[in-house]
C-alpha positions as MATLAB code, in Angstrom:
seq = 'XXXXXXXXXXXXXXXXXXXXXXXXXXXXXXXXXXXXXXXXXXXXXXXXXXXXXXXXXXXXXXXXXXXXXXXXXXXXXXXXXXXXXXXXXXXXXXXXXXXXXXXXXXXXXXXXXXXXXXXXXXXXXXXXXXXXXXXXXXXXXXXXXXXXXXXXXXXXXXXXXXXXXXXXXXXXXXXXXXXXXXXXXXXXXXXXXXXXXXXXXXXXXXXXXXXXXXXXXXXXXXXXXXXXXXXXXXXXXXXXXXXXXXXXXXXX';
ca = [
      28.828  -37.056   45.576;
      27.108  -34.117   47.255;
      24.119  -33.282   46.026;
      21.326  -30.152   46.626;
      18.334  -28.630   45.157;
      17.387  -25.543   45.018;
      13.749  -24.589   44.202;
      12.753  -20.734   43.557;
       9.692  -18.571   43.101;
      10.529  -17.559   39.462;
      13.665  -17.592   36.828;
      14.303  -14.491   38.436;
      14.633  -15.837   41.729;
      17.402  -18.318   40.134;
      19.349  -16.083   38.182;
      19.867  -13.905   41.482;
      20.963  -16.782   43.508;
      22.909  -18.493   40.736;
      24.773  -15.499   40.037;
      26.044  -15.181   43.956;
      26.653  -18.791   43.692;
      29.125  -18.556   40.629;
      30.657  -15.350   42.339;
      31.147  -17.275   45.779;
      33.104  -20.554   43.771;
      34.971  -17.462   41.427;
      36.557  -16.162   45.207;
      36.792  -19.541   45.961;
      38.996  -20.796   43.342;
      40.204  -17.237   42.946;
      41.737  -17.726   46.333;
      42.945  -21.426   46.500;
      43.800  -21.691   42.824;
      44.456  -18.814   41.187;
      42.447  -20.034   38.321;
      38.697  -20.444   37.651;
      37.798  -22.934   34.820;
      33.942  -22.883   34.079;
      32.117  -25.680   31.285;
      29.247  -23.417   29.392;
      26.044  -25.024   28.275;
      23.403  -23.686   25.588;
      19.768  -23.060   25.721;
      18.440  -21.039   28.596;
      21.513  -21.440   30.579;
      23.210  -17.886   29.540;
      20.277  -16.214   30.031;
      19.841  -16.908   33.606;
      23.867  -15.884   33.529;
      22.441  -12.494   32.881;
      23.164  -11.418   36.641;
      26.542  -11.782   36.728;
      26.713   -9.063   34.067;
      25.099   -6.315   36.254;
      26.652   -4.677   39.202;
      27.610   -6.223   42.181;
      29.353   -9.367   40.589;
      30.166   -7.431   36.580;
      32.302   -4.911   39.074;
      33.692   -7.300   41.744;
      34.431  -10.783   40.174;
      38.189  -11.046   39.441;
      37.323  -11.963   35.694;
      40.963  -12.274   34.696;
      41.276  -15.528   36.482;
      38.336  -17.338   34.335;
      39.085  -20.090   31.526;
      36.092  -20.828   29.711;
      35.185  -23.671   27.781;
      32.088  -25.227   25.891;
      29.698  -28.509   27.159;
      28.564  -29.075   23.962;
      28.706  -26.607   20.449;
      26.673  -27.389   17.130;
      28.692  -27.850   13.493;
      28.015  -24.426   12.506;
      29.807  -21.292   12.116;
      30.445  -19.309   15.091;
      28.300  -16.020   14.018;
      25.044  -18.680   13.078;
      21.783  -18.272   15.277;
      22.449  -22.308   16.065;
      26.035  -21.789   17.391;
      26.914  -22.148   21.739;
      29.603  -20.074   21.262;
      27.394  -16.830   19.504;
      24.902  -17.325   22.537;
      27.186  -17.332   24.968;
      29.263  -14.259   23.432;
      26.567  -12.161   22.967;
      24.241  -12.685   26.203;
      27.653  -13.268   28.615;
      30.995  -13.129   27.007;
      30.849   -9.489   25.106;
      29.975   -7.759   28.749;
      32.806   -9.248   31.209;
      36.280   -8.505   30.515;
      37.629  -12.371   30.358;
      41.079  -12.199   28.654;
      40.352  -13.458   25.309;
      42.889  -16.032   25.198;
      41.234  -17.561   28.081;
      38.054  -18.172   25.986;
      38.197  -21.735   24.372;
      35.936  -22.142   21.118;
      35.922  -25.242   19.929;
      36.914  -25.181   15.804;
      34.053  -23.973   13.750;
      36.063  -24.360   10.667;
      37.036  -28.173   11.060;
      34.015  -31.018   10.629;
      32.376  -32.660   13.591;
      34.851  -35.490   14.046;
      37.885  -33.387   13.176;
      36.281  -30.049   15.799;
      36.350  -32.962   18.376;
      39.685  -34.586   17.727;
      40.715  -30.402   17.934;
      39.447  -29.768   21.153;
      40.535  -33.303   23.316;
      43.803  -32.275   21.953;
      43.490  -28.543   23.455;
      42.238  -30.012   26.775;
      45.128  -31.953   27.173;
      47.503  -28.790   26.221;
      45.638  -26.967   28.868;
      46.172  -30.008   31.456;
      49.807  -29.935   30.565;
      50.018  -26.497   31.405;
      48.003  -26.766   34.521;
      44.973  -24.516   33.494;
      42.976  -27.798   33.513;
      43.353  -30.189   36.660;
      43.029  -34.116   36.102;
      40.867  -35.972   38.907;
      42.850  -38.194   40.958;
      40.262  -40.211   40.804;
      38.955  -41.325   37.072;
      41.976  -39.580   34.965;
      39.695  -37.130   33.124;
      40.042  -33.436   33.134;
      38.692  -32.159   36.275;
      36.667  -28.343   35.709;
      36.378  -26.436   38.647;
      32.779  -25.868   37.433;
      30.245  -27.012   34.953;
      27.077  -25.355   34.062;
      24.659  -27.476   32.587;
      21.338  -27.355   31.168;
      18.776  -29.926   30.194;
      16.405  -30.242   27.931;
      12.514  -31.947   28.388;
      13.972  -34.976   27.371;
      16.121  -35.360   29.691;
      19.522  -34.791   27.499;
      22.425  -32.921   28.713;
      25.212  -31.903   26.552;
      24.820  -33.173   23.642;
      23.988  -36.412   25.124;
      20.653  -38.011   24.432;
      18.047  -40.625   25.430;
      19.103  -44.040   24.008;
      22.081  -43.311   22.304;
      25.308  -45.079   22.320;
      27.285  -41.968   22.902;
      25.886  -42.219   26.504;
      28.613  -45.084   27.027;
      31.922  -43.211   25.937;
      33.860  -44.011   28.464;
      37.210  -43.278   27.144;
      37.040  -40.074   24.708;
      36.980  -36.916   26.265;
      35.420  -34.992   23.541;
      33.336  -36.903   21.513;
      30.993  -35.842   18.108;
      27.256  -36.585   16.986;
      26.073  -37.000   13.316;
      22.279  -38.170   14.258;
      21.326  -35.864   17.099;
      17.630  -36.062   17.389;
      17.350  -32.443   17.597;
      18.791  -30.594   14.932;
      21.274  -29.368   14.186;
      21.926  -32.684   13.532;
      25.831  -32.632   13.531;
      27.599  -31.724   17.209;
      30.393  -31.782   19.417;
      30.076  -32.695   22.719;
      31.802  -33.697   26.504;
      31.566  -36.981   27.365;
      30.181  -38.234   30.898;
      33.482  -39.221   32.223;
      34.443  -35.361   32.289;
      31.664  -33.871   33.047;
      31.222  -35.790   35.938;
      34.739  -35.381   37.231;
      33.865  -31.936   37.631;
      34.481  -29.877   41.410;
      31.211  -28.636   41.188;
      28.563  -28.947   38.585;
      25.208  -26.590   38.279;
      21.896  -28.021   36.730;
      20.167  -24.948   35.885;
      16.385  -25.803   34.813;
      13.627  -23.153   34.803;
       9.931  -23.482   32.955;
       7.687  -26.159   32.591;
       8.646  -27.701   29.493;
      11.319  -29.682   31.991;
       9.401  -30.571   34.799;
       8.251  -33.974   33.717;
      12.308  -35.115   32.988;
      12.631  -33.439   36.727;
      10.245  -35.090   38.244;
      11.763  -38.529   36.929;
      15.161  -37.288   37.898;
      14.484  -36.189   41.266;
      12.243  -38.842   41.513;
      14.609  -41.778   40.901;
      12.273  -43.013   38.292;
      12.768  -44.442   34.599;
      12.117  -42.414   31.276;
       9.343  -42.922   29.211;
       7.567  -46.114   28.710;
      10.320  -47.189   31.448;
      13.014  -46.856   29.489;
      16.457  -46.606   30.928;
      17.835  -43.684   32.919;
      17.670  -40.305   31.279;
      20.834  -38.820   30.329;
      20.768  -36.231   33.170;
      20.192  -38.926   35.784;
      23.952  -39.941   34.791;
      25.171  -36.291   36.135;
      27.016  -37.011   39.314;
      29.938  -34.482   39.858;
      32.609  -35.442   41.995;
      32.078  -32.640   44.616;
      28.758  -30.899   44.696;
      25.762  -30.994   42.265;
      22.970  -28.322   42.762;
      19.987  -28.207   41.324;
      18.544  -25.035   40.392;
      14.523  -25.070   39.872;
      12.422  -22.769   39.823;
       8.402  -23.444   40.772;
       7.304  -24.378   37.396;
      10.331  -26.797   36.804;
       9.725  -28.464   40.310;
       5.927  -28.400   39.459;
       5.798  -32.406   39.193;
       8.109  -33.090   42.505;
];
């Protein structure tokens, strides 16, 4: 695995360069593929999206070639202020003109294990039909890109310190009845895929993270040396970049 960091002035500072990042790999895949599959976190992560909405990129991506699909979504309905899905449509999705049938929500209507059972089963209709790829080299669906957050703990996805869902090593999509944060019922990728991602963005601005990045970048343990944190698992089979700003890097 590649990997890079990037550390920047302000949030501002990141959202420019992460938006001419996403645009580059959209002409990239655009180009060589035809097809642009991108993984969407929650949290902070659409907000610093909020580039890609304004001119250059909103006029010059080709958005028709994007297939979107969710990291992690909470056991809610789709229009609650807890659901992925309602962040990402109304800070991102509502202002680019991705086809709508190239938008993959995972099952609001359906409980936690059923929404997951749901959604392996799309990913695998999508890998039949080539809109997903599968890595030659674990098996798993392969994304072209994955945008991930993380949260001062360390957790990514819906993936947390400590817990056995950390060691899935065979589900694809996976569900949560005890997260520590609530909601307290979630769906969620498992390592396996997200880490047979092409490329895979860790986008962490403010403070609140910079202790969990300075044991990440750091190569050190979690609290009262505890095992690795969650994030220190990401390891995408082409290139992972870090995207910091100041205050995130503050404890480098």
């Amino acid at each position: 695995m590649a990997m890079e960091k990037r550390i920047f002035d302000s949030e501002e500072d990141l959202a420019v360069s992460l938006a001419k990042y996403i645009a580059d790999l959209s002409a990239h895949f655009a180009k060589n593929r035809g097809l642009f599959t991108v993984v969407l976190s929650g949290g902070c992560l659409i907000e610093c999206l909020r580039k890609l909405v304004e001119p250059p990129y909103v006029d010059s991506i080709d958005w028709s070639i994007w297939h979107i699909f969710w990291l992690d979504e909470r056991v809610v309905p789709k229009t609650h202020v807890d659901s992925n899905y309602k962040l990402a449509y109304d800070g991102f999705l509502s202002k680019v003109p991705i086809p709508p049938d190239n938008v993959y929500a995972i099952d609001d209507t359906l409980s936690a294990e059923g929404a997951a059972e749901e959604y392996e089963a799309r990913l695998k209709q999508l890998v039949s039909s080539k809109v997903i790829d599968i890595s030659s080299k674990s098996g798993f669906p392969k994304f072209d890109l994955n945008l991930l957050g993380m949260g001062p703990d360390g957790h990514v996805a819906s993936l947390f310190p400590a817990h056995p869902l950390l060691e899935e090593n065979e589900k694809w999509v996976t569900f949560i009845k005890d997260s520590p944060k609530p909601p307290p019922e979630r769906i969620t990728l498992t390592f396996p895929v997200i880490n047979s991602s092409d490329y895979i963005a860790l986008v962490v601005p403010g403070a609140a993270q910079a202790d969990a990045v300075g044991v990440a970048l750091g190569g050190g343990s979690g609290q009262n040396g505890e095992a690795l944190l969650p994030v220190q698992r990401v390891a995408a089979e082409g290139v992972l970049t870090w995207f910091l700003d100041k205050e995130a890097a503050s404890k480098l």
